[in-house]
C-alpha positions as CSV (number, residue, x, y, z in Angstrom):
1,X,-102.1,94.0,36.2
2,X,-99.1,92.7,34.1
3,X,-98.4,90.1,36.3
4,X,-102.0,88.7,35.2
5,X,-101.9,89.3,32.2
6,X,-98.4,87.3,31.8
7,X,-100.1,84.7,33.5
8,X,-103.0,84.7,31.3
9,X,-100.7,84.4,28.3
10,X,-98.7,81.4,29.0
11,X,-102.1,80.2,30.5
12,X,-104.2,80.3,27.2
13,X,-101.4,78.9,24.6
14,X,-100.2,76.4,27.3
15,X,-102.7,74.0,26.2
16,X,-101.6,73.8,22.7
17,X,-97.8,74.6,23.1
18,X,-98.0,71.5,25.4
19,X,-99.7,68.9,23.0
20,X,-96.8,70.2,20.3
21,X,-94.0,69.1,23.2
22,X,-95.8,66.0,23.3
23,X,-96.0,65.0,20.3
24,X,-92.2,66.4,19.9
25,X,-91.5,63.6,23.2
26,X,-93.4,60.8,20.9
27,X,-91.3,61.4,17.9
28,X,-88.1,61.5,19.9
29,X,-89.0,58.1,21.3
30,X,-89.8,56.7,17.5
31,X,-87.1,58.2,15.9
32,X,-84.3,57.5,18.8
33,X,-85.7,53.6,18.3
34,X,-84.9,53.6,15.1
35,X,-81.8,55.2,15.3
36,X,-80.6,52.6,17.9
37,X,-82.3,49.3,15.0
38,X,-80.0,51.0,12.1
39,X,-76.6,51.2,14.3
40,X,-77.6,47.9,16.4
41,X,-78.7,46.3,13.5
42,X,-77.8,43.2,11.8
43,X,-77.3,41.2,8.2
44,X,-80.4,39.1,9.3
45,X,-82.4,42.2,9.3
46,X,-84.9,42.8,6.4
47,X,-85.0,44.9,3.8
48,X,-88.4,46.3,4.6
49,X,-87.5,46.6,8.6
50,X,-84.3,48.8,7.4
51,X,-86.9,50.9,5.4
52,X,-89.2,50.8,8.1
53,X,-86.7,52.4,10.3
54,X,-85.3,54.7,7.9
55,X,-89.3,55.8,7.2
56,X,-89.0,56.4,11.3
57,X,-86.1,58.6,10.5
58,X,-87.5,61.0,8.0
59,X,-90.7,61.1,10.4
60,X,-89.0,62.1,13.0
61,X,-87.0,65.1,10.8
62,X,-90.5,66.0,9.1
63,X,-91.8,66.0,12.8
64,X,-88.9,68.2,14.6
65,X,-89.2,70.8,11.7
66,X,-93.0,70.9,11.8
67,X,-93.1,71.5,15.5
68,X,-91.2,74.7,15.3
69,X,-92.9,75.9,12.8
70,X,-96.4,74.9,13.9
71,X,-95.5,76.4,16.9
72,X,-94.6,80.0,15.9
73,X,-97.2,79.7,13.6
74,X,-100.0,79.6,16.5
75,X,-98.2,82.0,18.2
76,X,-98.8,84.3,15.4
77,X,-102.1,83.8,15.4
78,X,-103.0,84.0,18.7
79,X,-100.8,87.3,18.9
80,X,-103.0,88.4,15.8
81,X,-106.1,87.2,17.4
82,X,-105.6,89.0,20.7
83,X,-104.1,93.0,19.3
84,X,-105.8,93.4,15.7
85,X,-109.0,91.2,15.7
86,X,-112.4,91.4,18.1
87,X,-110.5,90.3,21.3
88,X,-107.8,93.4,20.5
89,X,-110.8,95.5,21.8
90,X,-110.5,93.9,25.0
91,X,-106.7,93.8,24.9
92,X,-106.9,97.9,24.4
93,X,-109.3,98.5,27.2
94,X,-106.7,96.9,29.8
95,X,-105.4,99.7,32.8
96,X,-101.7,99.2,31.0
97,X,-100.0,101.3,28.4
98,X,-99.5,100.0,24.9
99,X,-96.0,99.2,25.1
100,X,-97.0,97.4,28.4
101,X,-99.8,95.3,27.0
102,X,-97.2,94.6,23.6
103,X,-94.2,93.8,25.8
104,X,-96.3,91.1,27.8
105,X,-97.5,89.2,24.6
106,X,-93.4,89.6,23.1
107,X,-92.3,88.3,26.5
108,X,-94.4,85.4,26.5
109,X,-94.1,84.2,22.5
110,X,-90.4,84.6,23.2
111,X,-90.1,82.3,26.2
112,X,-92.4,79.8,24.1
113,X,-90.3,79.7,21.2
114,X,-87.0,79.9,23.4
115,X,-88.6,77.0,25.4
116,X,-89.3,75.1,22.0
117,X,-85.7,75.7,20.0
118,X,-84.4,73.9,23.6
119,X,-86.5,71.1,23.3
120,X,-85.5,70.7,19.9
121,X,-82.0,70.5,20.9
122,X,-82.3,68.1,23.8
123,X,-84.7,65.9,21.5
124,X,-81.4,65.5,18.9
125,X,-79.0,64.6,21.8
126,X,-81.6,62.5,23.2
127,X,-82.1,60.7,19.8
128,X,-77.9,60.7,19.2
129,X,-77.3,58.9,22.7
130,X,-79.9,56.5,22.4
131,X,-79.0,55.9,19.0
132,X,-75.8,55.2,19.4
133,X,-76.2,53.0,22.7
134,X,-74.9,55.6,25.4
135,X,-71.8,56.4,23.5
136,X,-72.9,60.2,22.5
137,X,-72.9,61.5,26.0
138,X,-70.2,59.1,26.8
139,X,-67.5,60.6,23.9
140,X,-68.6,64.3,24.8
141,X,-67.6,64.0,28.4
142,X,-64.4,62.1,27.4
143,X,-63.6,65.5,24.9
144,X,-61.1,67.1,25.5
145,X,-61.8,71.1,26.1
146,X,-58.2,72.5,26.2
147,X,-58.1,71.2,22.9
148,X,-61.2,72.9,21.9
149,X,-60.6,76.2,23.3
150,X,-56.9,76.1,21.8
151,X,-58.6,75.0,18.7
152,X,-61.3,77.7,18.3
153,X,-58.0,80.4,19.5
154,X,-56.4,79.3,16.7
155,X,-58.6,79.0,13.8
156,X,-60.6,82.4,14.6
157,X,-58.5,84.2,16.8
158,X,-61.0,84.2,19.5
159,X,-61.7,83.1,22.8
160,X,-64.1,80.3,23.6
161,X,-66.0,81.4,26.0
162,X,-66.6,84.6,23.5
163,X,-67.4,82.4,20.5
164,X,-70.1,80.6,22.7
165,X,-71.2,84.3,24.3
166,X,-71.9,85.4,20.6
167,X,-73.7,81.8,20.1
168,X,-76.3,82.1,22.9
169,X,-76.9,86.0,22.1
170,X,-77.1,85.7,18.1
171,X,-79.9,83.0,19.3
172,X,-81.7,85.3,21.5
173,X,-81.6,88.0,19.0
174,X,-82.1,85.5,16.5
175,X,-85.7,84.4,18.1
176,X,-86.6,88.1,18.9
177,X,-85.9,89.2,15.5
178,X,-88.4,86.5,13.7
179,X,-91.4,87.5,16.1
180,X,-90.8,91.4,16.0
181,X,-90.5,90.8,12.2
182,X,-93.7,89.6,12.0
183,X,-95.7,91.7,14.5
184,X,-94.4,94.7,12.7
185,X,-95.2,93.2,9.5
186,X,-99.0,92.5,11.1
187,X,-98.9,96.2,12.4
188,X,-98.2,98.1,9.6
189,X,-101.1,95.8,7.4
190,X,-103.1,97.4,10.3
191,X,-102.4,100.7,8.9
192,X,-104.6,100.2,5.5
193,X,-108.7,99.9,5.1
194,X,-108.2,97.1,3.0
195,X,-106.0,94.4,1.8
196,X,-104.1,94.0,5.0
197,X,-102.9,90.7,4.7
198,X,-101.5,91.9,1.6
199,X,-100.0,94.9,3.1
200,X,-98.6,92.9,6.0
201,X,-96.8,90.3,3.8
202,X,-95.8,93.5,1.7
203,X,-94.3,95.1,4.6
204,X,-92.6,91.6,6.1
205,X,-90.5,91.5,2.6
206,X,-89.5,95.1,2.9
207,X,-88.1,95.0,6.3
208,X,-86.6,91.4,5.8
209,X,-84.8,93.0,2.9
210,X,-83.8,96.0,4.8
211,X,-82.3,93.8,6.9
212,X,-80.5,91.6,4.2
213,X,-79.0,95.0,2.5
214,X,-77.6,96.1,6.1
215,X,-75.6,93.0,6.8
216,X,-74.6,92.9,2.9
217,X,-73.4,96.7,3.5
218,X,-71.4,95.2,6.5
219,X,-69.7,92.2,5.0
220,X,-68.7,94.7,2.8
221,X,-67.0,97.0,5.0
222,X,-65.3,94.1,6.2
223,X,-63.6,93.5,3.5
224,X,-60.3,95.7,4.4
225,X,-59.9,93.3,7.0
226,X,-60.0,90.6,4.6
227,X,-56.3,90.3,3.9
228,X,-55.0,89.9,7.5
229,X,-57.8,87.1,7.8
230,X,-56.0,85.5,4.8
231,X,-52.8,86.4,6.4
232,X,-53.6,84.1,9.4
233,X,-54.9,86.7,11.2
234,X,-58.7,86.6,11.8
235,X,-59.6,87.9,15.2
236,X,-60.1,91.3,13.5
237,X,-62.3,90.5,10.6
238,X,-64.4,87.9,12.7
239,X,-65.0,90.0,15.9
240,X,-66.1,92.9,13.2
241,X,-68.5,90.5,11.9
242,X,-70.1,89.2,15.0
243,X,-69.9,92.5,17.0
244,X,-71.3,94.3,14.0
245,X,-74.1,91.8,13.3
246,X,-75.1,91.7,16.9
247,X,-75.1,95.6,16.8
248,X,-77.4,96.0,13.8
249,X,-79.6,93.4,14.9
250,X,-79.8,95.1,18.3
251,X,-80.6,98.5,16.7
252,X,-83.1,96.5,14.3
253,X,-85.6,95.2,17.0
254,X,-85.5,98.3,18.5
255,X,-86.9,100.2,15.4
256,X,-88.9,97.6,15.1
257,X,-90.2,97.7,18.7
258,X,-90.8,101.2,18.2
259,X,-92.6,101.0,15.0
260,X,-95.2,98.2,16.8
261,X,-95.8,100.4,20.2
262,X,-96.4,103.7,17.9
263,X,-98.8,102.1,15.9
264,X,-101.0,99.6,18.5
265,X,-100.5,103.3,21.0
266,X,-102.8,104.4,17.8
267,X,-105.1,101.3,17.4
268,X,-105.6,101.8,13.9
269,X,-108.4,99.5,12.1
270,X,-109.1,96.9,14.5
271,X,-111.7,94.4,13.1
């Protein structure tokens, strides 16, 4: 029953997830075009195809930030649309536990938006290379990664391949803590008769500034680490921050997690 149920997931917000990538390919294609007119260009060029291009530009920018967004943002809603509104009937009356039927709909908005930020990030290398005629990719493979890993040893105290471990996890986490954020937020407004919007955005502000006060308390604590940093010494004070930022955001989702399976376990005020 899972296994259809994932399937049924990616198939029902496939459709539109798709037409955002699309549209995400299109702008790629206009803004790597003008990219490539702006670096290839020429003093016989005119003033209003420089603007033209530079228009293309800010398109494209306005374009790669609206996708994301537009993106979640349907993803919230069909989240909503499926736990707390008339379909959430259906949803409840599945053969699967709670946290089952909550763990599918996480796993799928997080391989959307995880699918998404990468496309994002392949549509800006895609739009340097271009841009620049081929030389991007070409200068990256010509870079020298002794140097970088000496580099990053030096400055932070750390290794490489541990600075790009903490990267790839503080964006996982990263992703899971912006959907479990909201969920809670929409689970907890499920909790009143009344006002729930206003009870869910309510409740997203409290835990976002649990969460600010947290890492503020850890910087904090940090700070007797703070001299040796100054002292060229920062592999302390940096793998203190990263560890302990990874830890809290860890124990974080999991409250979190815990807070959304208690309360759809309940199925309080469905619409």
């Amino acid at each position: 029953m899972i296994g259809k149920l994932i399937k049924y997931e990616f198939k029902h917000t496939s459709k539109t997830m798709f037409t955002t990538w699309i549209v995400l390919a299109a702008a790629t294609l206009m803004g790597s075009l003008a990219l490539y007119r702006l670096d290839q260009g020429n003093h016989s060029d005119t003033t209003f195809s420089v603007v033209m291009n530079v228009i293309m530009l800010v398109l494209y920018i306005i374009a790669l930030i609206g996708i994301f967004y537009v993106d979640f943002i349907y993803l919230c809603y069909h989240y909503y649309k499926t736990m707390y509104s008339s379909q959430g009937y259906l949803t409840h009356t599945l053969p699967l536990s709670p946290a089952a039927a909550f763990s599918v709909k996480i796993f799928a908005f997080f391989i959307w938006m995880l699918a998404s930020s990468v496309l994002l990030v392949i549509s800006v290398l895609v739009l340097l290379n271009v841009g620049s005629g081929g030389e991007f990719f070409s200068t990256i493979s010509t870079f020298m990664w002794d140097e970088f890993i000496q580099s990053v040893n030096e400055l932070f105290g750390i290794s490489a391949p541990f600075l790009i471990f903490i990267f790839i996890a503080d964006t996982f986490l990263g992703i899971l803590w912006r959907i479990l954020w909201v969920t809670t937020s929409m689970a907890i407004g499920q909790l009143f008769q009344s006002g729930r919007t206003g009870f869910s955005i309510l409740a997203g502000f409290c835990i976002y500034m649990v969460n600010q006060v947290v890492n503020t308390i850890l910087l904090a604590a940090s700070g007797y680490n703070l001299t040796a940093f100054l002292d060229g010494m920062p592999e302390n004070l940096i793998r203190q921050i990263l560890g302990g930022s990874m830890i809290i955001s860890a124990v974080m989702l999991i409250a979190l997690y815990g807070i959304c399976v208690y309360i759809n376990k309940k199925r309080l005020n469905l619409e």
